[in-house]
C-alpha positions in Angstrom: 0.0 0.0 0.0 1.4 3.8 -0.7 2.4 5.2 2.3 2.1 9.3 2.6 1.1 12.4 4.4 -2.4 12.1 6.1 -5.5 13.1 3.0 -9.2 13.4 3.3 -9.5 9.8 1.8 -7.8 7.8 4.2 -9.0 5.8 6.6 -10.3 3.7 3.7 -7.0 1.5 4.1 -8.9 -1.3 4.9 -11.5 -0.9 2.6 -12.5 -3.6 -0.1 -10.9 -2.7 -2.8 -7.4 -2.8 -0.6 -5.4 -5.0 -3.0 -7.5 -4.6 -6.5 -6.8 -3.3 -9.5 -9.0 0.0 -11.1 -8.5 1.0 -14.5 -9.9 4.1 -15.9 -10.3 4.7 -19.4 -10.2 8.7 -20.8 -8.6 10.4 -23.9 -6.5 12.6 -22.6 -5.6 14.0 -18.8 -5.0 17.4 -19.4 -7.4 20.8 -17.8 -11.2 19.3 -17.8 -13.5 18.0 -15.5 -13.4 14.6 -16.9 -9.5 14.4 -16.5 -9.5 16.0 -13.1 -12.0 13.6 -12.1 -10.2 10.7 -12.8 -7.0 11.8 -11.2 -9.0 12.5 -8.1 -10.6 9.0 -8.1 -6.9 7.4 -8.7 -5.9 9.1 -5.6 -8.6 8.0 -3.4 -8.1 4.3 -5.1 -4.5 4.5 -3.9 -5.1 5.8 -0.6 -7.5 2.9 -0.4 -5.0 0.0 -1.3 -6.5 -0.2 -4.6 -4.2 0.0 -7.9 -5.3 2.7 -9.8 -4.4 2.9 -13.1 -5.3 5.2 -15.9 -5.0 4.7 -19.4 -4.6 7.7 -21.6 -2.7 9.5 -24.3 -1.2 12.1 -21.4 -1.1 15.4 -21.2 -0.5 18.1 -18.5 -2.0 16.1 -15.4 0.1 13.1 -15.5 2.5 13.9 -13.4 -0.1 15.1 -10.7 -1.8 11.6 -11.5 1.5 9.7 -10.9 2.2 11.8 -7.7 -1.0 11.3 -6.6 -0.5 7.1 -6.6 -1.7 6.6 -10.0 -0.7 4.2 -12.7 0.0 6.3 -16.5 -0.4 3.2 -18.9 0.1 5.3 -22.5 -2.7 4.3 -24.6 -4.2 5.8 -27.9 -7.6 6.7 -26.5 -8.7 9.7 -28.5 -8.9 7.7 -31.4 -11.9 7.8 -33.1 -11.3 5.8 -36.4 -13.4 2.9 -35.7 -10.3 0.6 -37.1 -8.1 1.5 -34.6 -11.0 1.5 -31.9 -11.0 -2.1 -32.7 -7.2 -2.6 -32.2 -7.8 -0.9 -28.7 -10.4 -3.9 -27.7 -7.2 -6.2 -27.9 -4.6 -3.5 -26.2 -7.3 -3.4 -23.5 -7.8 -6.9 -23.2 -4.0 -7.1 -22.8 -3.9 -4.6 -20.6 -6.0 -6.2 -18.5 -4.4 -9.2 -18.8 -1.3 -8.0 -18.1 -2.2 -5.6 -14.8 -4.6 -8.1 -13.0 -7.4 -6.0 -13.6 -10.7 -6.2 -11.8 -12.9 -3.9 -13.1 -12.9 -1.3 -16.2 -14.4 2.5 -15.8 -14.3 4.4 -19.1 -15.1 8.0 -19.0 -15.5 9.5 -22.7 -17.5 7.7 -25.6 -15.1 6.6 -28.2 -12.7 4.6 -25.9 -15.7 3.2 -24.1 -16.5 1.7 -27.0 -13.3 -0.2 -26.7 -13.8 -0.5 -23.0 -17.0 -2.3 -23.3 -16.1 -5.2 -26.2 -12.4 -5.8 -23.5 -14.2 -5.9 -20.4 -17.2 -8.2 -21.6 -15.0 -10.3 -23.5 -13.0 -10.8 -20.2 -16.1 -10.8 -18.0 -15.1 -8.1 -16.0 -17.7 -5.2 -14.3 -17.7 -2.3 -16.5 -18.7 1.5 -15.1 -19.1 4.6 -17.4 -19.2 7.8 -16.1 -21.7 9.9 -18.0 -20.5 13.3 -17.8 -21.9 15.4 -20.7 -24.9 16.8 -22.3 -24.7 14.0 -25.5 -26.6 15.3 -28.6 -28.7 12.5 -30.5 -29.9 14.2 -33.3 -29.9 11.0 -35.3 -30.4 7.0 -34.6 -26.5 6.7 -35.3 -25.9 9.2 -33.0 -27.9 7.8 -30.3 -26.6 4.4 -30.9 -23.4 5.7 -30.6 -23.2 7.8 -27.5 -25.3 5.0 -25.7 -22.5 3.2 -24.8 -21.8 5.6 -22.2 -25.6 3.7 -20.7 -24.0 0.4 -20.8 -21.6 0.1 -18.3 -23.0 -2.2 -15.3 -23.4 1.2 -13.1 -24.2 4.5 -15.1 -22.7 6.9 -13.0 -24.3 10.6 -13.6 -22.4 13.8 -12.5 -26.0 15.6 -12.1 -30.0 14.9 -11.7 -29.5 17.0 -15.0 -27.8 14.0 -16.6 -29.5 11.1 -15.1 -32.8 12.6 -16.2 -31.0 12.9 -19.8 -29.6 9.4 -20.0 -33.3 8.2 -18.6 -35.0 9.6 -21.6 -32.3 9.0 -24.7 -31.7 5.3 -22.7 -34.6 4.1 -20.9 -33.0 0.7 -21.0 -30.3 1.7 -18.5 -32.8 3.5 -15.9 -32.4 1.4 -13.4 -28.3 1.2 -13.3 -28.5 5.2 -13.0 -26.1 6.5 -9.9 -26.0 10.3 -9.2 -22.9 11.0 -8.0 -21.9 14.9 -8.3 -18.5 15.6 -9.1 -16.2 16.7 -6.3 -14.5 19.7 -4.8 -11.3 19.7 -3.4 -12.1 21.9 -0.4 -8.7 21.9 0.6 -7.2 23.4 -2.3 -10.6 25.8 -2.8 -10.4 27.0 0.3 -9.6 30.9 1.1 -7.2 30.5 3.5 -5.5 28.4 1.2 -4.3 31.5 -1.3 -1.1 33.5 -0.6 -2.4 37.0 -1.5 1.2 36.8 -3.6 -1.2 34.5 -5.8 -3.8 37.0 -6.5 -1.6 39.6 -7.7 0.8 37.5 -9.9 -2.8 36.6 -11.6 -4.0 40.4 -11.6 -0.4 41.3 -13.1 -0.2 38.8 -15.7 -4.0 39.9 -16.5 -3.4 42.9 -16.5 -5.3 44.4 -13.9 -5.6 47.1 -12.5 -5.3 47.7 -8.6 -8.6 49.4 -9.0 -10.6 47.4 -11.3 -13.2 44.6 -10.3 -12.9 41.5 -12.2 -16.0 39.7 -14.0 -14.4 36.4 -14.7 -15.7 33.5 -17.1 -13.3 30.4 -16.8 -13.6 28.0 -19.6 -12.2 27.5 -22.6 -13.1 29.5 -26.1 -16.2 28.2 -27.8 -19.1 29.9 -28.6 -21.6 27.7 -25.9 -19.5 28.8 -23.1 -21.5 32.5 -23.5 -18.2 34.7 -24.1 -20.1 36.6 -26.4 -23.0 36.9 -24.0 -20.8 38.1 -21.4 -19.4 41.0 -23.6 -22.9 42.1 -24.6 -23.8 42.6 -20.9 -20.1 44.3 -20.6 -21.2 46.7 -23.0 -24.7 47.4 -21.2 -22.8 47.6 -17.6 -20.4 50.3 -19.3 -23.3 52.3 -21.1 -24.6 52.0 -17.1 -21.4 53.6 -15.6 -20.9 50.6 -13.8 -17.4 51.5 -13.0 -14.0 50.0 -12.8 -14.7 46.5 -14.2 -12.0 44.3 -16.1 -13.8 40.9 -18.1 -11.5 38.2 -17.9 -12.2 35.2 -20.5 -10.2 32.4 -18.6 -9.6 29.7 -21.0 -7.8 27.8 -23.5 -9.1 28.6 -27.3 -8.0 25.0 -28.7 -7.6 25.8 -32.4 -10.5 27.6 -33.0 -8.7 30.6 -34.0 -12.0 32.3 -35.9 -13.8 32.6 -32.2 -11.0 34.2 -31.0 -11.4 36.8 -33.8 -15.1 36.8 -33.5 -14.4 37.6 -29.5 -11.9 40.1 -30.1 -14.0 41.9 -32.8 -17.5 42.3 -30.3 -15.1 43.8 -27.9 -13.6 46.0 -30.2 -17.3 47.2 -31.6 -18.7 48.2 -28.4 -15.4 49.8 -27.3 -14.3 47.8 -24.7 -10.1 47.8 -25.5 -9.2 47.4 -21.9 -11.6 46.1 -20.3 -12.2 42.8 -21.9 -9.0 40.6 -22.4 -8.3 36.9 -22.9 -6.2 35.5 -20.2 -5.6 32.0 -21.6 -4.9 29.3 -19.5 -5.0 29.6 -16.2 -3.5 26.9 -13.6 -4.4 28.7 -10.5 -8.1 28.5 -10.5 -8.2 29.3 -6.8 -6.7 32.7 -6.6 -8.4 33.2 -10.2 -12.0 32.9 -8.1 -10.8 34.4 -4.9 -9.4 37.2 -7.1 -12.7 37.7 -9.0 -15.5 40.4 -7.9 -18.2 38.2 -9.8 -18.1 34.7 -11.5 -20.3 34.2 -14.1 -21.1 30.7 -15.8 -23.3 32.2 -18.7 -23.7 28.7 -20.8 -26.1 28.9 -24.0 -26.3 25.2 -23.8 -26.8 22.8 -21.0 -23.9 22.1 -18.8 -23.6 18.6 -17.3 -22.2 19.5 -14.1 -20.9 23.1 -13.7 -17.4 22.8 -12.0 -16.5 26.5 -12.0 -19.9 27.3 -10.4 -19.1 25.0 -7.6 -15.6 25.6 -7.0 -16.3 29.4 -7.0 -18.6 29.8 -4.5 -16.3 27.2 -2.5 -14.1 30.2 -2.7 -16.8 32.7 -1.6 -17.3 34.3 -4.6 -20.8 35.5 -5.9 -21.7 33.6 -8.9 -23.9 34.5 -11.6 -25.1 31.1 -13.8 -27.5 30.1 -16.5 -30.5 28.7 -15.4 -30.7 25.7 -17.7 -28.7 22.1 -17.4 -27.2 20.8 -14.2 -25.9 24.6 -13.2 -29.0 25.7 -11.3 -28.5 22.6 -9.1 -25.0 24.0 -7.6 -26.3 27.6 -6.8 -29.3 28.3 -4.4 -31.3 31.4 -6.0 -35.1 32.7 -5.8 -37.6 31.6 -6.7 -36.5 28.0 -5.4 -34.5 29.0 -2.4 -35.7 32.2 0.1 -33.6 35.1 -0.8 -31.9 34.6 2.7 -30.1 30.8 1.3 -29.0 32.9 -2.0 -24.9 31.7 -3.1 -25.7 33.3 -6.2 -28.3 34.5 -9.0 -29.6 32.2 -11.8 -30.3 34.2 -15.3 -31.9 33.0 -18.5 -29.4 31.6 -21.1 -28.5 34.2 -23.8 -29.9 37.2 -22.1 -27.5 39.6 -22.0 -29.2 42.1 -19.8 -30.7 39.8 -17.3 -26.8 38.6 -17.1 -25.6 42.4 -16.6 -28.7 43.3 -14.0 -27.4 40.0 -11.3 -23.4 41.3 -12.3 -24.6 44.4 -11.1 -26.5 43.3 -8.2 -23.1 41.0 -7.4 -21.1 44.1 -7.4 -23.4 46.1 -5.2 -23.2 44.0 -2.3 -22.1 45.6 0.7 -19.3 44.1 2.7 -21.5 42.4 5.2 -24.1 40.9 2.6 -21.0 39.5 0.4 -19.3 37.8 3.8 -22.7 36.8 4.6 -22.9 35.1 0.7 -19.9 33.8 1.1 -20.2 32.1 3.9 -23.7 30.5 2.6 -21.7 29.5 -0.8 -18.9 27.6 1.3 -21.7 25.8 3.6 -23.6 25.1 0.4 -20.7 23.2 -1.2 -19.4 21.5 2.2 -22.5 19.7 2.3 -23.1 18.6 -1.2 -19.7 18.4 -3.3 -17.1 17.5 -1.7 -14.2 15.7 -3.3 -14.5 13.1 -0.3 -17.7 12.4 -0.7 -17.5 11.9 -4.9 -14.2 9.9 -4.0 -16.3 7.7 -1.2 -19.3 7.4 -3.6 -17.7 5.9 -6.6 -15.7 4.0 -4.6 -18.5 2.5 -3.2 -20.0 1.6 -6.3 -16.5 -0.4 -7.1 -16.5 -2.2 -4.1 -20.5 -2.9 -4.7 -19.5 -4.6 -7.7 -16.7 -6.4 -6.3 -18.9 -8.0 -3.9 -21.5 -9.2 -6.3 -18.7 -10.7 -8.3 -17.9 -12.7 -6.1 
């Protein structure tokens, strides 16, 4: 068993799964919630005894993964030509071979795929995690994203999605697990950021010692509401609402025409100076603890809505779509007493209702934003937690263990 410093999953030593072997399919490890997840899971599979392995192309979180207790097994899993898909049922049967493995968890379609045809072939339990808003516009479609409903336990990341998978896949209904995805509420913790960390982020942004930031974390595509957030950025301005900066957090991933289109709207309604792409950023707790308001203004449904969660874990007034598994992370009117409020829901796409609850965020006195952010870290204590995801799904392993038996 790893030995290590104390961490909020141990005392699971002599769990279960103390001994097995976990591997986790995904594409790549690199910035998202799916990768993040599945580092998190390897570290509270290690901490539990459990081998936890993770096979995956790379990228940027593999040496936190490998830190963590994890096992990196380089594997080609963003392929989606369905001829190499096939040649990955036999490097996962292999695999599995190989490492001893007990059961298979695949966390993106097109390696599940793989996942599946290696871990029934080898009779082993198979769990998907189903983690995103899946179009089905056709039968092919459909057909192929419900693999992600075939695993032996359908773990959801949101009532959002299990209602979702219930109607494209009635078939699985009764395999459904909610589990919400977790926050590390050590590292999204306030006391947890060096102010040194805030003001690297506001120099490399940019930012003035006087300016407010309106942040929007994710990366560049046009569902993600950038363009939605400049439009109310434009009405705040023509309000002289003063001294606010917009920072668009996020990687653009190729699609270099966004960017334009992004950097043209702000040029059009004369914001040079107060909008401005910050790229990347790897230090998403000062980025929230940094930011006046964090907005999450989605056109299209979110599965989960990480940055709404982790923000308020940070204390910071959020301001979300109201459509998709959002809403579920932030307590608003009408369905919570104004007196439970983390943060205001607004309708997707509306610009103005978005600037009208950024403008209410801003106007918060001192004592009504402690008293928010106090609410906002309660809120996410009780219901996402990175322990409790971690215990969750490690439940449902050691559920299947025991009925394989």
């Amino acid at each position: 068993m790893r030995q290590g410093p104390t961490t909020a999953f141990e005392g699971r030593s002599l769990s279960p799964l103390a001994g097995r072997t976990i591997l986790q399919v995904v594409p790549e490890l690199e910035a998202g919630g799916v990768e993040r997840t599945a580092v998190d899971i390897a570290e509270g599979l290690a901490n539990s005894g459990a081998r936890a392995l993770v096979a995956t192309e790379g990228g940027r979180l593999v040496a936190e993964l490998q830190a963590k207790g994890g096992i990196w097994i380089p594997f080609p899993a963003r392929t989606k030509n369905p001829v190499a898909m096939l040649a990955n049922v036999k490097r996962l049967r292999a695999i599995c071979l190989d490492e001893g493995v007990d059961i298979v968890h695949a966390r993106s379609r097109a390696p599940a795929w793989s996942a599946l045809l290696a871990s029934r072939a080898l009779g082993l339990p198979f769990v998907t995690t189903y983690a995103g808003s899946y179009s089905g516009r056709s039968s092919v479609k459909v057909l192929y994203n419900s693999v992600m409903a075939r695993g032996d336990v359908v773990i959801a990341n949101s009532n959002y999605t299990a209602d979702l998978i219930g109607r494209m896949h009635p078939f699985a209904r009764d395999r459904i697990r909610v589990i919400h995805r977790g926050t590390d509420l050590r590292a999204f913790a306030p006391y947890s950021v060096e102010p040194e960390r805030i003001q690297a982020l506001r120099k490399a942004w940019g930012v003035e010692p006087h300016q407010r930031i309106v942040l929007l974390a994710a990366r560049l595509t046009g569902w993600k509401g950038q363009k939605v957030l400049i439009e109310a950025a434009k009405l705040l301005k023509d309000r002289g609402v003063p001294d606010i900066a917009v920072v668009l957090a996020g990687d653009p991933q190729g699609r270099d025409g966004y960017v334009k289109e992004l950097d043209a709207l702000s040029e059009k309604h004369g914001l040079r100076g107060v909008v401005r792409r910050a790229g990347h950023c790897a230090d998403m707790p000062a980025a929230f603890l940094a930011a006046s308001v964090v907005t999450v203004p989605s056109t299209e449904p979110e599965a989960f809505g990480r940055s709404a969660v982790e923000a308020q874990a940070m204390g910071a007034p959020v301001v979300v779509s109201d459509l998709g598994a959002v809403p579920e992370t932030v307590l608003a009117p009408p369905q919570a007493p104004a007196s439970a409020r983390t943060g205001w829901r607004v309708p997707a796409g509306d610009a103005p209702a978005l600037a009208d609850a950024v403008q209410a965020a801003l106007s918060l006195g001192a004592s009504a934003r402690d008293a928010l952010a106090a609410r906002a870290r309660a809120h996410v204590e009780a219901h996402f937690s990175l322990s409790r995801m971690v215990g969750e799904t490690l439940d449902v392993y050691a559920a299947l263990l025991s009925k394989d038996r």
